[in-house]
C-alpha positions as CSV (number, residue, x, y, z in Angstrom):
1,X,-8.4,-2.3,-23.6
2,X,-4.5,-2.9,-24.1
3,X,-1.8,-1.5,-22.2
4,X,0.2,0.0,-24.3
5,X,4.4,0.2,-24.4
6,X,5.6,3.5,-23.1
7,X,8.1,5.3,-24.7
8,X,11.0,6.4,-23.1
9,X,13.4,9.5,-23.9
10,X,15.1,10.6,-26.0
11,X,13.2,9.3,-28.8
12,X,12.3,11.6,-31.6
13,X,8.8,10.8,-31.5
14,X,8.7,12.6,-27.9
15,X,9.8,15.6,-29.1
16,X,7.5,16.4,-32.6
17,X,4.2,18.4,-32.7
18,X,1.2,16.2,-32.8
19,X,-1.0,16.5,-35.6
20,X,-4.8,17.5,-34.6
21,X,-6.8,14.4,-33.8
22,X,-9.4,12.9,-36.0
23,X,-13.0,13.3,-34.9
24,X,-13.4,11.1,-31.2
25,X,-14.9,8.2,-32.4
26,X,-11.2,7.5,-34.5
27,X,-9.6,7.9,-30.9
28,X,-11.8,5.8,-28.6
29,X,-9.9,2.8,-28.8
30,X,-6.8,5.2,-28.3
31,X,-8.3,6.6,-25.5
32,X,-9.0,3.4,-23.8
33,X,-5.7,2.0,-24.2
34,X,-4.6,5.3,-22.8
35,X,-6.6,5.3,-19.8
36,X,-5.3,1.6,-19.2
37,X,-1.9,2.5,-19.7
38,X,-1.8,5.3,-17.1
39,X,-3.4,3.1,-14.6
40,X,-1.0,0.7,-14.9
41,X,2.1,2.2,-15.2
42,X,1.0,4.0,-12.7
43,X,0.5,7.7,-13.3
44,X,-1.7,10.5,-13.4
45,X,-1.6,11.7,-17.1
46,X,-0.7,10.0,-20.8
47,X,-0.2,12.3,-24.2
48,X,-1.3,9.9,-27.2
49,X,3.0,10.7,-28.2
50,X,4.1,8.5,-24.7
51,X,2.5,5.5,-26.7
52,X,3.5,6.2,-30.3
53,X,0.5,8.1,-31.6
54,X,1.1,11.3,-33.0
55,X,-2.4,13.2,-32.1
56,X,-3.5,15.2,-29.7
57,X,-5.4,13.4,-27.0
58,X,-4.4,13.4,-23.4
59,X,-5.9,11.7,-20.4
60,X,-5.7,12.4,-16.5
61,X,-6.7,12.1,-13.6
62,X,-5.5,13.7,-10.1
63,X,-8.2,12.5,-7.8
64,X,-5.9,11.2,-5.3
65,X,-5.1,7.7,-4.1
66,X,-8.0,7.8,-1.5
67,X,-10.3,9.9,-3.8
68,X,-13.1,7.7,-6.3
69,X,-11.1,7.6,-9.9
70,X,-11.8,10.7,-12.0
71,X,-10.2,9.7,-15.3
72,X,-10.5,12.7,-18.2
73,X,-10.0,12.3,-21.7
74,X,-9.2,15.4,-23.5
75,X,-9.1,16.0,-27.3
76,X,-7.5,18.7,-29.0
77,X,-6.8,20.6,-26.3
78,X,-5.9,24.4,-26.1
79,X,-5.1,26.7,-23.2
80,X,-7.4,29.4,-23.7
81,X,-6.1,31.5,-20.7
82,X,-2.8,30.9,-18.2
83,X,-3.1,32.8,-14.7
84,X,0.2,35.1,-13.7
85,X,0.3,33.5,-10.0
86,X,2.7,30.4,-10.5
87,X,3.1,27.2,-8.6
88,X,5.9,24.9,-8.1
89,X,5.7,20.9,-8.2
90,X,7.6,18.3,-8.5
91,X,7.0,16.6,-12.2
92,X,8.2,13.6,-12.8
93,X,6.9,11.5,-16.6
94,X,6.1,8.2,-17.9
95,X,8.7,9.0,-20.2
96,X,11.5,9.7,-18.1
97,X,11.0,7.1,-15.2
98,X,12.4,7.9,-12.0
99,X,13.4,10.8,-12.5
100,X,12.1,14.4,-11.2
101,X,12.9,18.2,-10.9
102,X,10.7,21.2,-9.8
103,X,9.1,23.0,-12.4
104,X,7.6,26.3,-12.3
105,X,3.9,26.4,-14.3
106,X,1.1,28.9,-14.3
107,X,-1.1,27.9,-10.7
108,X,-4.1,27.5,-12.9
109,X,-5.2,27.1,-16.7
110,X,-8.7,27.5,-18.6
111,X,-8.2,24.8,-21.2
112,X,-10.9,24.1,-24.3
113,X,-10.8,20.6,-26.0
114,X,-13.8,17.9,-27.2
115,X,-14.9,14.9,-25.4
116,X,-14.6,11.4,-26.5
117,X,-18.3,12.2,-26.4
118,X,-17.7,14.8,-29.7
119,X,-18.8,17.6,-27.1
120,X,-17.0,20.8,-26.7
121,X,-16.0,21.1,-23.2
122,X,-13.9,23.9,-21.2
123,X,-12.4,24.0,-17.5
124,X,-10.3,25.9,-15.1
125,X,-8.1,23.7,-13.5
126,X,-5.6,24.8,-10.4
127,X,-3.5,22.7,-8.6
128,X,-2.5,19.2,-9.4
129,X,-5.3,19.4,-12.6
130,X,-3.6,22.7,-13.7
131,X,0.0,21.1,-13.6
132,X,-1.1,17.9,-14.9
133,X,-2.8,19.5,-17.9
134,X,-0.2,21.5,-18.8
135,X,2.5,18.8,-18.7
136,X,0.5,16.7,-20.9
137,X,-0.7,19.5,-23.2
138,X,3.2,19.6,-23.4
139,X,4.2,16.3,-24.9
140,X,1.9,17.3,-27.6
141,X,3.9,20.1,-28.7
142,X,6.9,18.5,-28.6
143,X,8.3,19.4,-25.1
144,X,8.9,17.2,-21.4
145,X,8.9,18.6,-18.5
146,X,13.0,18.4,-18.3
147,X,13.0,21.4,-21.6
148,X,11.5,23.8,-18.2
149,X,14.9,22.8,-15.9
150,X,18.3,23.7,-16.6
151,X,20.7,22.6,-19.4
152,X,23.4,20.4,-17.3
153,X,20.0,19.3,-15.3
154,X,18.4,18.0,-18.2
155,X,21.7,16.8,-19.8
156,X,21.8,14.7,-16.6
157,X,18.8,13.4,-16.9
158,X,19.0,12.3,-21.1
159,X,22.1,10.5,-20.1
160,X,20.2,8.1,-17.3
161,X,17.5,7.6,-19.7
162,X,20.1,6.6,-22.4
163,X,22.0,4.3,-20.0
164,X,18.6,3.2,-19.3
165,X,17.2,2.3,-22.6
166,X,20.5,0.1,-23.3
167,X,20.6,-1.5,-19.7
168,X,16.3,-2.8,-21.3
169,X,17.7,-3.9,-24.7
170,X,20.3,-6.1,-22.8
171,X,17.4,-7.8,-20.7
């Protein structure tokens, strides 16, 4: 297991559509990495896009500081149904350190996807899970959570990140 360099926004890799992953055992190593990653940075989710790979794996996991680790890794995954009640959190990203905004997201999701097992597996997740999963479900269609805020918002934001990026090539 590696932990893998983050990328941070804008970059045009962030913002294109992934292409379907290979079968799971061509992602395991990805997966690994992935999970390694997230634990380090540290976070609660990773799209395969945040480290350079354009395919659609995701990991989580929202057990909670005090909670026994439930890391997920999710392959291919589709939202099969969105509820109409919405909740509102406070997203922040890998991708866009340090910075957050309130985004507004379905209050749960019935996602579909295959296990690093090769299984097909499906879920309702609410809360944190539900948030969490759609963010990441996100990055692999091209969007961050700052394309749900306003414009002068995420302008805002893209600037840091820019000012950012130069500040780390200086160092």
């Amino acid at each position: 297991m590696s932990v893998l360099p983050i990328l941070i926004h804008p970059d045009p890799r962030l913002k294109k559509v992934c292409d379907p992953a290979p079968e799971p055992g061509a992602v395991s190593g990805l997966i690994a990495d992935m999970l390694a990653t997230m634990y380090d940075a540290p976070g609660i989710g990773l799209a395969a896009p945040q480290v350079g790979a354009n395919t659609r794996v995701i990991v989580m996991d929202c057990a909670g500081k005090e909670a026994p680790p439930e890391p997920m890794a999710l392959i291919n995954p589709e939202i099969l149904w969105s509820s109409e009640e919405t909740n509102e959190h406070e997203e922040g990203c890998l991708s866009i350190p340090e910075q957050f905004a309130f985004v507004t997201r379905p209050a749960a999701v019935r996602v579909r996807w295959t296990t690093p097992e090769g299984a097909e597996a499906e879920r309702l997740f609410d809360g944190l899970w539900a948030t969490c999963v759609q963010h990441e479900i996100d990055h692999l269609n091209g969007r961050l959570f700052i394309d749900h805020i306003g414009a002068v918002r995420r302008q805002l934001i893209t600037q840091k990140m820019k000012k950012l990026k130069r500040e780390r090539a200086k160092a």
